[in-house]
BALOBA-1460 file (C-alpha; in Angstrom, 3 decimals):
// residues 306
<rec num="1" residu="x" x="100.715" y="77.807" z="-30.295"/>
<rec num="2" residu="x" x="97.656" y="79.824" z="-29.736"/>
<rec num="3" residu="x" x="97.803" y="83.429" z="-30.343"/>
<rec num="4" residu="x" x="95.323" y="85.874" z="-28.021"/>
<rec num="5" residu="x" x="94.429" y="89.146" z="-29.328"/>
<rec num="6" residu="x" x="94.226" y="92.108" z="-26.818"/>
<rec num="7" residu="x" x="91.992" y="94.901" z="-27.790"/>
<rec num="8" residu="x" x="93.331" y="97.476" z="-25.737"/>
<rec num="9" residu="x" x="90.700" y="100.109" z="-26.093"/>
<rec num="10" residu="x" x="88.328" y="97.945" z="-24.893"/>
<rec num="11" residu="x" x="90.505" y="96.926" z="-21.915"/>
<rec num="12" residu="x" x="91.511" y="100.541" z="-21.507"/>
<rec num="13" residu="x" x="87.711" y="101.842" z="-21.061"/>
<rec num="14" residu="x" x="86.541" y="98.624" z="-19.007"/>
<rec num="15" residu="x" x="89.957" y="99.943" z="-16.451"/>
<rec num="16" residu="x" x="88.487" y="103.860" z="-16.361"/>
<rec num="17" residu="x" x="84.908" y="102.590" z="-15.535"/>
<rec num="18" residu="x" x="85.988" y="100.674" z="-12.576"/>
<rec num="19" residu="x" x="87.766" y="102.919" z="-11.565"/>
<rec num="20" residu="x" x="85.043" y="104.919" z="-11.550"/>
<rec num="21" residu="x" x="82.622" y="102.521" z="-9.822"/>
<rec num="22" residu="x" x="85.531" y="102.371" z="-7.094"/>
<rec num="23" residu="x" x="85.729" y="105.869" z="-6.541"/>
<rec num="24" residu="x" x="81.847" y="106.366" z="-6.560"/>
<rec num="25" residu="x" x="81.753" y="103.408" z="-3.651"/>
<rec num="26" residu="x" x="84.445" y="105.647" z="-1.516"/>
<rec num="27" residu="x" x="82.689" y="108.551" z="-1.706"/>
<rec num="28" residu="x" x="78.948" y="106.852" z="-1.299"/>
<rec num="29" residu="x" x="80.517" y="105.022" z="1.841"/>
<rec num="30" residu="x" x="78.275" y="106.070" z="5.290"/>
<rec num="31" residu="x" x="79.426" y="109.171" z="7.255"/>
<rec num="32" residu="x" x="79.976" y="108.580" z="11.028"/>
<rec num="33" residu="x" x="77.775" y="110.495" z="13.598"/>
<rec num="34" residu="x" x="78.295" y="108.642" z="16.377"/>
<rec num="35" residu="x" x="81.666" y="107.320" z="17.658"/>
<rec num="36" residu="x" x="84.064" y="106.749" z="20.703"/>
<rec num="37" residu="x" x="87.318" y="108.508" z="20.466"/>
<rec num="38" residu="x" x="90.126" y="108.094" z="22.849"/>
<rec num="39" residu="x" x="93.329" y="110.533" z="24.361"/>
<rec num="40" residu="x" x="96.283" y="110.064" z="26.564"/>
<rec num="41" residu="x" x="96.134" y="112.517" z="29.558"/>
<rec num="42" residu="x" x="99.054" y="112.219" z="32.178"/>
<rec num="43" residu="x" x="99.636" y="108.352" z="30.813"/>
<rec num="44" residu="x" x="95.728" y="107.464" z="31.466"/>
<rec num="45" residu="x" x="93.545" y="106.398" z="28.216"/>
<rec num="46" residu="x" x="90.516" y="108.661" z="28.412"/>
<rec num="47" residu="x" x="87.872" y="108.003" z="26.281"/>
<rec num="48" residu="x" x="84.668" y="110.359" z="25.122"/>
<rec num="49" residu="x" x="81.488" y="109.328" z="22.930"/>
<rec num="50" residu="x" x="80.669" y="112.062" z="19.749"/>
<rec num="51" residu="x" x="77.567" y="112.720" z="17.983"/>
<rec num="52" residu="x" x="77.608" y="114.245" z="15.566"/>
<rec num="53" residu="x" x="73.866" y="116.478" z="14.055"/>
<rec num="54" residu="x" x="72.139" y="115.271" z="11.449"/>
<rec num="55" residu="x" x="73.183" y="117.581" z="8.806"/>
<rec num="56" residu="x" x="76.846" y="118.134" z="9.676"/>
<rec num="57" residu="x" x="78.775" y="116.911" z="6.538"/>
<rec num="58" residu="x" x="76.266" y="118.898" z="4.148"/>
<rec num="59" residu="x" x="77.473" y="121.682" z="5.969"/>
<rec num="60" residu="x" x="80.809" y="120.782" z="7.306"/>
<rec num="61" residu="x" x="83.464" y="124.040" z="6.633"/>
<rec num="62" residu="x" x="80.551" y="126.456" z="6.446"/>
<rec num="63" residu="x" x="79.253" y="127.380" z="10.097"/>
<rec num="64" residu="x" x="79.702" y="126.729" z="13.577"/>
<rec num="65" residu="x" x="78.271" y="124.064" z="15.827"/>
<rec num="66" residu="x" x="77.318" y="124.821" z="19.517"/>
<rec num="67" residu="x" x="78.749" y="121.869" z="21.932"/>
<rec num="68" residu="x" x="77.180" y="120.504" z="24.321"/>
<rec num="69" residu="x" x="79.488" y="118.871" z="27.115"/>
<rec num="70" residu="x" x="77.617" y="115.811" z="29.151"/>
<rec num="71" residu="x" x="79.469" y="114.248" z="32.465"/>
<rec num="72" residu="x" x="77.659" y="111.095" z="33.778"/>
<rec num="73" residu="x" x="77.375" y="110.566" z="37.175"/>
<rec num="74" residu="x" x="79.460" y="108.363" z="39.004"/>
<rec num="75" residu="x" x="79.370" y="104.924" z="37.780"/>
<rec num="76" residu="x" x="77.931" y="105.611" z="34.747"/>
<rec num="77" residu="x" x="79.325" y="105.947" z="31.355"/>
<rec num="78" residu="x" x="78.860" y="107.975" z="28.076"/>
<rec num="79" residu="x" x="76.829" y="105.258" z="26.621"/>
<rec num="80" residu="x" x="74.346" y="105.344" z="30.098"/>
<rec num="81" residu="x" x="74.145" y="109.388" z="29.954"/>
<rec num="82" residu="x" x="73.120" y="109.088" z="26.389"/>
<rec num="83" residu="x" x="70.738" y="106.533" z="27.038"/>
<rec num="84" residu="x" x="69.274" y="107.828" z="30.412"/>
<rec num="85" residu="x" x="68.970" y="112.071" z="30.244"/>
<rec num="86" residu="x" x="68.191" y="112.121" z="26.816"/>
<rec num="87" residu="x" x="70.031" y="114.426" z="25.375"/>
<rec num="88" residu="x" x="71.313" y="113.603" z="22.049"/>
<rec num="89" residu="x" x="67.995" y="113.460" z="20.573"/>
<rec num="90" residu="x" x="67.819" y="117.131" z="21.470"/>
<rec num="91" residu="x" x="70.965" y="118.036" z="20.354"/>
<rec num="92" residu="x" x="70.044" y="116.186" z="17.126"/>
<rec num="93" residu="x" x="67.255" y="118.509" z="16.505"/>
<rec num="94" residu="x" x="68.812" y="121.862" z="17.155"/>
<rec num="95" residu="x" x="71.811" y="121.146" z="15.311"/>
<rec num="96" residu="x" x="74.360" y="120.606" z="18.017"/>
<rec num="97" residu="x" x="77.330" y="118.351" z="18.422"/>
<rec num="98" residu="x" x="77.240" y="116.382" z="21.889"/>
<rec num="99" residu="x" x="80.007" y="114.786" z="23.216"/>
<rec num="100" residu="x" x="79.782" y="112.822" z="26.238"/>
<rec num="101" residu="x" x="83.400" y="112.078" z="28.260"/>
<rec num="102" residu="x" x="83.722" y="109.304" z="30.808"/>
<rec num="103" residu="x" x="85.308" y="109.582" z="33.577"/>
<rec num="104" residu="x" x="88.516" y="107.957" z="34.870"/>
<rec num="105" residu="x" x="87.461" y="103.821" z="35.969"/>
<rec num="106" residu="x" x="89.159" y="102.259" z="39.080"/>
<rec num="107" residu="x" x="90.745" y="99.007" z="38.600"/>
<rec num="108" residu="x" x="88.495" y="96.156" z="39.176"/>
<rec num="109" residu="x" x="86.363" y="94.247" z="37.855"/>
<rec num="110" residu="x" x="83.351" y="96.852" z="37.895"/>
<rec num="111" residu="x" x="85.659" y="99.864" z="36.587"/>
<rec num="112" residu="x" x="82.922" y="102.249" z="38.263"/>
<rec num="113" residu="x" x="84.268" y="105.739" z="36.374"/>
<rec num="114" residu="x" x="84.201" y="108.659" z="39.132"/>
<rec num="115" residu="x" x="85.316" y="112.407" z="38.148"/>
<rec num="116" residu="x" x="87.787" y="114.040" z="40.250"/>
<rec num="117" residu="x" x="85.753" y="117.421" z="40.979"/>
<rec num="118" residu="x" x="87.801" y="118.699" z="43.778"/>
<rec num="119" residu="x" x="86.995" y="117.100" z="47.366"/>
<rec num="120" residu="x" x="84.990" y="114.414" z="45.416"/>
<rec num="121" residu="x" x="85.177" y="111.700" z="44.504"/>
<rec num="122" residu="x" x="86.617" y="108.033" z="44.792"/>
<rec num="123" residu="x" x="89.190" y="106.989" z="42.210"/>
<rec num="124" residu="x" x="89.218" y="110.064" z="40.087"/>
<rec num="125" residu="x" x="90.070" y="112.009" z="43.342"/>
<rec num="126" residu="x" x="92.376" y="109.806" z="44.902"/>
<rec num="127" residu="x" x="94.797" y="109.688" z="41.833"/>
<rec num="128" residu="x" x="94.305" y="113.326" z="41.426"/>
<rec num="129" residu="x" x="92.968" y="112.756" z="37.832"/>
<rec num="130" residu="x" x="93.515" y="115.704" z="35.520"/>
<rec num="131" residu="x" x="89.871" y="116.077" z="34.764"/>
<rec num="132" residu="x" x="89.763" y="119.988" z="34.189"/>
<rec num="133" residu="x" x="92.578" y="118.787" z="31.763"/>
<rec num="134" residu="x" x="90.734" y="116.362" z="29.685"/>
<rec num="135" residu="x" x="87.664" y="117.967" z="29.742"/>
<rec num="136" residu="x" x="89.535" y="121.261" z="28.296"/>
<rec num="137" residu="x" x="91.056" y="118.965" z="26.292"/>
<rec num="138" residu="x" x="87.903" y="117.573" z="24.370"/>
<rec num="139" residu="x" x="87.012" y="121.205" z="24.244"/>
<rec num="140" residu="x" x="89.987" y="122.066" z="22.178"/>
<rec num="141" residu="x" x="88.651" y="118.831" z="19.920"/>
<rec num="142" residu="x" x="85.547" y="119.718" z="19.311"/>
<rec num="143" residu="x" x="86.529" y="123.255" z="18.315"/>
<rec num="144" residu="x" x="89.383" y="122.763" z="16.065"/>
<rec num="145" residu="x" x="88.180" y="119.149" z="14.514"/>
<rec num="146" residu="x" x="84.010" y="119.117" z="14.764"/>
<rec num="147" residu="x" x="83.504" y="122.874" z="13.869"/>
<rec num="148" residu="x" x="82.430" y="123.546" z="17.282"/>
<rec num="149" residu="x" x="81.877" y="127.151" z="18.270"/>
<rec num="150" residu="x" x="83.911" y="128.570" z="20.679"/>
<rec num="151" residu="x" x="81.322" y="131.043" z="21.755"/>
<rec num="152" residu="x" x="78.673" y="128.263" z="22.372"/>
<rec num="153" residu="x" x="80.363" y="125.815" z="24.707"/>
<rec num="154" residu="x" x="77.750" y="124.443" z="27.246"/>
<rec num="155" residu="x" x="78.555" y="121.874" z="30.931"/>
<rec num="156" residu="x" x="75.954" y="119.776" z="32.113"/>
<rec num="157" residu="x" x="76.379" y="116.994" z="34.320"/>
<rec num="158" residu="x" x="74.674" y="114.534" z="36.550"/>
<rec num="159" residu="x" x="75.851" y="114.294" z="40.533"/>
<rec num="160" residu="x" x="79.693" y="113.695" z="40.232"/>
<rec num="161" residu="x" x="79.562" y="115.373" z="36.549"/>
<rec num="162" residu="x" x="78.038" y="118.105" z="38.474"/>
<rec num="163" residu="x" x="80.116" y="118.742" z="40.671"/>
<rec num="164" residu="x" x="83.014" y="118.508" z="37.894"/>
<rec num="165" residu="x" x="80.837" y="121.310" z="35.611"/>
<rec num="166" residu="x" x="81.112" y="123.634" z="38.852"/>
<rec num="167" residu="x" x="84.389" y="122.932" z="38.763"/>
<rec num="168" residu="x" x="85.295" y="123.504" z="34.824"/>
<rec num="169" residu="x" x="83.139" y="126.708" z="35.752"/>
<rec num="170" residu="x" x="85.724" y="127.555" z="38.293"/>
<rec num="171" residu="x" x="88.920" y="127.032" z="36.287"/>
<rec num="172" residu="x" x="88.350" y="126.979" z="32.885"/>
<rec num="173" residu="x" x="85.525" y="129.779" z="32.484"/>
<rec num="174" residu="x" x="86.953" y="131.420" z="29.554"/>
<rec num="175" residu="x" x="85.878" y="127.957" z="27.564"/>
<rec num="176" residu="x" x="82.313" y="127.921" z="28.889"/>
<rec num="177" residu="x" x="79.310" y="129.644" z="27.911"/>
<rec num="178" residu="x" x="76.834" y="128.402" z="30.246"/>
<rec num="179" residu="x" x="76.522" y="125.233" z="33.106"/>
<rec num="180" residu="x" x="73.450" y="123.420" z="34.130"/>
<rec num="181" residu="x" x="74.257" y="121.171" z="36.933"/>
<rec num="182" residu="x" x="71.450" y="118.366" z="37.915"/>
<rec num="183" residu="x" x="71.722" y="116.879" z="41.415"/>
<rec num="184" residu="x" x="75.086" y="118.139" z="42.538"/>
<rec num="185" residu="x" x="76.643" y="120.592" z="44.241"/>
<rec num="186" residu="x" x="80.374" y="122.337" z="44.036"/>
<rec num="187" residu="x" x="83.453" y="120.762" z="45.692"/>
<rec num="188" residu="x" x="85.939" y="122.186" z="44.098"/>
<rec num="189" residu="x" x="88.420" y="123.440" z="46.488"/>
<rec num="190" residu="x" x="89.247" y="126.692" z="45.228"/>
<rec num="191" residu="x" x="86.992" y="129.254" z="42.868"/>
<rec num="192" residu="x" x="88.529" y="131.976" z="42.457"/>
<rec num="193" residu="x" x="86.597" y="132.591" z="38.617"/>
<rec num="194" residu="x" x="85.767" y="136.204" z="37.838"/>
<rec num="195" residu="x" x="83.927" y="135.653" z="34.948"/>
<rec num="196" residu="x" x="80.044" y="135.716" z="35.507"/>
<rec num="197" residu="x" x="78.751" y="132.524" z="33.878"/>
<rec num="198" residu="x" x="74.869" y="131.635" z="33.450"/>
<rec num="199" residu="x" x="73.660" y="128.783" z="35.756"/>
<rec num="200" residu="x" x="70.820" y="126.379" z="35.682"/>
<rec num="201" residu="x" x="70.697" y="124.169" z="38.773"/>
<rec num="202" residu="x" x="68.069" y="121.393" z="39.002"/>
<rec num="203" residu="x" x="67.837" y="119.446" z="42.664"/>
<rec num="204" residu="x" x="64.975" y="117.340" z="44.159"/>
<rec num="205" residu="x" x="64.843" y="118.634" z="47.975"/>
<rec num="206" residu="x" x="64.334" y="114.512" z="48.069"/>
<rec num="207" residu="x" x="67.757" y="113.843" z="47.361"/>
<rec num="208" residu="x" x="70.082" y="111.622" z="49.822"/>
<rec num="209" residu="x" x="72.825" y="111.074" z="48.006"/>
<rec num="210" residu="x" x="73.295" y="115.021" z="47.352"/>
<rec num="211" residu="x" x="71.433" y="116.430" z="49.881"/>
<rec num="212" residu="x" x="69.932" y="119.821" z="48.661"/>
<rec num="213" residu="x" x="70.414" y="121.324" z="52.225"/>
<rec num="214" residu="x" x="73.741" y="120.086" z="52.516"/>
<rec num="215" residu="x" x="75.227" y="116.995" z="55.187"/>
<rec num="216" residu="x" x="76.708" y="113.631" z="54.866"/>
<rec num="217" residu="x" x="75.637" y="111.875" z="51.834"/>
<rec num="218" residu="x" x="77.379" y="109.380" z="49.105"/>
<rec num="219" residu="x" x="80.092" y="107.206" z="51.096"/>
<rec num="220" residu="x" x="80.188" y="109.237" z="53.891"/>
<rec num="221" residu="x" x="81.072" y="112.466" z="51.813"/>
<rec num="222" residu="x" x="80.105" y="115.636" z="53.258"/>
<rec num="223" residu="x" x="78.614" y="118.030" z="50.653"/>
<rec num="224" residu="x" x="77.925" y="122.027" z="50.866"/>
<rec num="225" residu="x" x="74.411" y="123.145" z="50.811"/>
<rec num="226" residu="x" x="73.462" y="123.800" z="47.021"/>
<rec num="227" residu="x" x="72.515" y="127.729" z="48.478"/>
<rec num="228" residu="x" x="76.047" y="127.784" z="49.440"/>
<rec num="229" residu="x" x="77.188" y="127.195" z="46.318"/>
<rec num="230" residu="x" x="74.653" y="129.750" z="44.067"/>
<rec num="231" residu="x" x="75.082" y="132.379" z="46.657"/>
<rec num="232" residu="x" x="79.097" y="132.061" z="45.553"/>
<rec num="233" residu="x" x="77.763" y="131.891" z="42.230"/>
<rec num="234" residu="x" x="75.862" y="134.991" z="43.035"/>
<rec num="235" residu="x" x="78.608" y="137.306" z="43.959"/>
<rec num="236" residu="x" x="80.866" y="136.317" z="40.938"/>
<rec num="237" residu="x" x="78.214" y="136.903" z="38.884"/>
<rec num="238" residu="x" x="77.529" y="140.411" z="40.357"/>
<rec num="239" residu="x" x="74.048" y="139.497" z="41.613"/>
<rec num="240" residu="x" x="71.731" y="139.828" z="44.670"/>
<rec num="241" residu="x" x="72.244" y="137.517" z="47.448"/>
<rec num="242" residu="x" x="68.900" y="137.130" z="47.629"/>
<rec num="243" residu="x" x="66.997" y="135.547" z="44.740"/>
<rec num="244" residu="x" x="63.249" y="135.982" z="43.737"/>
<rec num="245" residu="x" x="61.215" y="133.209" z="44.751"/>
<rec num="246" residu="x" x="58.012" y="131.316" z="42.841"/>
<rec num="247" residu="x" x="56.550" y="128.188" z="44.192"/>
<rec num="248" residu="x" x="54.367" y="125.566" z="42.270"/>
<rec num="249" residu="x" x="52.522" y="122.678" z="43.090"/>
<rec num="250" residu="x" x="55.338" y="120.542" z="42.713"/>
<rec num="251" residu="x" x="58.744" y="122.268" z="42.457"/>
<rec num="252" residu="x" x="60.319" y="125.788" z="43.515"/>
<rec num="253" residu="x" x="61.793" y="128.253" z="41.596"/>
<rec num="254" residu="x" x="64.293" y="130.608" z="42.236"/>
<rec num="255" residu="x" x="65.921" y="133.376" z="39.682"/>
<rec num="256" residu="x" x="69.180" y="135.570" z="40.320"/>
<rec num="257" residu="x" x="68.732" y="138.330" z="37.807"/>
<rec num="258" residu="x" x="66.857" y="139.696" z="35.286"/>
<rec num="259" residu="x" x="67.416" y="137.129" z="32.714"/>
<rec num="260" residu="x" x="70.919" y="138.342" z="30.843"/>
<rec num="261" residu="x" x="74.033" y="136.364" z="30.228"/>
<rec num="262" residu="x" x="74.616" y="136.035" z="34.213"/>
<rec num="263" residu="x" x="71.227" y="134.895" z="35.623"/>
<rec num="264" residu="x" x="70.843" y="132.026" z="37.763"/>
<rec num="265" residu="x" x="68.137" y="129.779" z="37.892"/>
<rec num="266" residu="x" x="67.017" y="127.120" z="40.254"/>
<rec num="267" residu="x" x="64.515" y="124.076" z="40.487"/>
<rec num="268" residu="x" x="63.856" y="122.547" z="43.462"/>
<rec num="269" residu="x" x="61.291" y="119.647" z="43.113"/>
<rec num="270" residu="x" x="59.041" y="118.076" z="45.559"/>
<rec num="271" residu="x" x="59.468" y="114.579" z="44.400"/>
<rec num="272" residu="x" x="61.977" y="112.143" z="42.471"/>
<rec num="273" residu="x" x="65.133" y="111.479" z="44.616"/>
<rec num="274" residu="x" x="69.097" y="111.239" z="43.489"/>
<rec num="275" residu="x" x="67.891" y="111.302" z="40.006"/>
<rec num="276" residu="x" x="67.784" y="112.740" z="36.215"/>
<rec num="277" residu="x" x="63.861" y="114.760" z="36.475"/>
<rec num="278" residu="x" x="62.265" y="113.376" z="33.484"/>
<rec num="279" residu="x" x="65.126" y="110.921" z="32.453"/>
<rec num="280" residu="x" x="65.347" y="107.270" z="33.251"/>
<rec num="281" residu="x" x="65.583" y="105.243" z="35.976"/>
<rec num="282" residu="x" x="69.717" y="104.721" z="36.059"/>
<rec num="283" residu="x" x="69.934" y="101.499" z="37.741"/>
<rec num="284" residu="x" x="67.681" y="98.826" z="39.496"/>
<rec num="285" residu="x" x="66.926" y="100.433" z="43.354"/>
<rec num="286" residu="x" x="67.891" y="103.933" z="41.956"/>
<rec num="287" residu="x" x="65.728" y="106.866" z="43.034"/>
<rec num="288" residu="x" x="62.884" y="107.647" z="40.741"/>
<rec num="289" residu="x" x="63.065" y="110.341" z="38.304"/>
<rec num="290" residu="x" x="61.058" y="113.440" z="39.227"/>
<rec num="291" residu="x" x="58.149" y="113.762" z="36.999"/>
<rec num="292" residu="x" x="57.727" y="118.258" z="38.264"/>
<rec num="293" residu="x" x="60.084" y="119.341" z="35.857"/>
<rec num="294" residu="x" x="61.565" y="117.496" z="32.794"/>
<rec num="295" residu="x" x="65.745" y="118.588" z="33.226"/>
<rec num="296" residu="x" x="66.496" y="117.905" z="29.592"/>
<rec num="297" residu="x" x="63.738" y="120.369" z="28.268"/>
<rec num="298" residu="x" x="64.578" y="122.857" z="30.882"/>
<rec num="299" residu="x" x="68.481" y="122.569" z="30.416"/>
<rec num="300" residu="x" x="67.600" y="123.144" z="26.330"/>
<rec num="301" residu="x" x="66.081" y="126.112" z="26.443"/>
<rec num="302" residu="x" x="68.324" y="127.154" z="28.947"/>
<rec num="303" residu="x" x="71.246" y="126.804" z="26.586"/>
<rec num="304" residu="x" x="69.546" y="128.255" z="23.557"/>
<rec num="305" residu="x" x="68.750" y="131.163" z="25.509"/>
<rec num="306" residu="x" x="72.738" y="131.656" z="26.255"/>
């Protein structure tokens, strides 16, 4: 009967070096900075896209990140506001953590994902989705999970995620730093917010489906003028009624303020339509983008400045 020798040294040190090689593999394995992450709110699955900055695991546990917040428009998604408005590439380069929630998506075969911003709109409406909830919600995430900073929380959204950023503004202000609403206006049906909150507010006086001067627009909705809603704006934050004024070949200004932590700003462009100014075209047969202003760079330095 054959006899096999063990050398057990030999053994021992080829066990400690893969080991090793195993542990070196785990650690070397790629970092996630971009990825889909999901919640239950009032029995609903709610879902919301993360990216993450460049350097966040070299510093992860020693600073802060400022959020930004991004709401797509109705019937778009987190993956079509990344793509279209252009955003996490910005975020990306000032060290920022973007997170992009979708809204709630009616049963169907199309799913189109509508937020429920107060008088508007569709599904999310209808079912009375907790929106200010999940939104708050992801918040809360960011903050405790993604070293987001508390004091740097920024809302932008596009047309229905406009009109849901007026209406975080409104009810959760104490978690917001600063909104910048683009082609939207408020419908929430009660603000009663006494915290002054910086607003950017970009609108093309083109616009049908939000109509800058207020009417009937998208499915027979009727929308406030967008006046209506920065002159409310105005008197929570303390300010004049009546703003100062600057025209340009191509777009309007208008400032509330003197440029502190409660000013108001406003671009009114000349051209584009329903649309992201700057961004992409959203769909086939969607209004063009305006090419006046460019709402990303604007909404940037906005937040930076806040």
């Amino acid at each position: 009967m054959m006899r096999v020798s063990m050398n057990w040294p030999i053994i021992k040190t080829f066990g400690m070096i893969l080991i090793a090689l195993i542990s070196c593999a785990q650690e070397e394995s790629p970092k996630e900075f971009k990825f889909y992450q999901e919640m239950i709110v009032d029995g609903i699955k709610r879902t919301y896209l993360i990216n993450l900055p460049p350097n966040y695991y070299q510093q992860e546990g020693t600073r802060k990140f400022p959020v930004v917040v991004a709401l797509h428009g109705t019937g778009g998604n987190a993956g079509q506001a990344e793509r279209d408005y252009g955003l996490t590439a910005k975020a990306a380069e000032s060290e920022y953590v973007i997170v992009y929630p979708e809204g709630v998506p009616r049963s169907g075969p199309l799913g189109i994902r509508t937020w429920n911003a107060g008088k508007c709109c569709d599904y999310a409406m209808e079912s009375q989705a907790d929106d200010v909830g999940f939104v708050s919600t992801v918040i809360d995430v960011m903050v405790g999970q993604y070293q987001g900073d508390p004091e740097k929380i920024f809302v932008t959204g596009m047309s229905n995620g406009a009109m849901l950023a007026y209406r975080l503004a409104c009810e959760i202000p104490e978690k917001i730093t600063a909104v910048a609403p683009v082609s939207g206006t408020m419908v929430a049906r009660n603000c009663s917010s006494d915290k002054a909150l910086p607003i950017l507010h970009i609108h093309s006086i083109l616009d049908e489906i939000i109509p800058f001067n207020g009417g009937i627009g998208l499915a027979g909705y009727h929308f406030s003028p967008v006046d209506s809603t920065l002159a409310v704006w105005s008197s929570i934050n303390g300010l004049p009624i009546v703003p100062v004024e600057s025209r340009f070949q191509d777009y309007t200004y208008k400032l509330w303020g003197n440029g502190t932590n409660n000013t108001i700003e406003l671009f009114v462009t000349e051209d584009g339509g329903h649309s992201w100014p700057g961004g992409n075209i959203a769909r086939p047969g969607a209004d063009p983008p305006s090419s006046a202003v460019d709402a990303t760079e604007l909404i940037w330095d906005f937040f930076r400045r806040h």
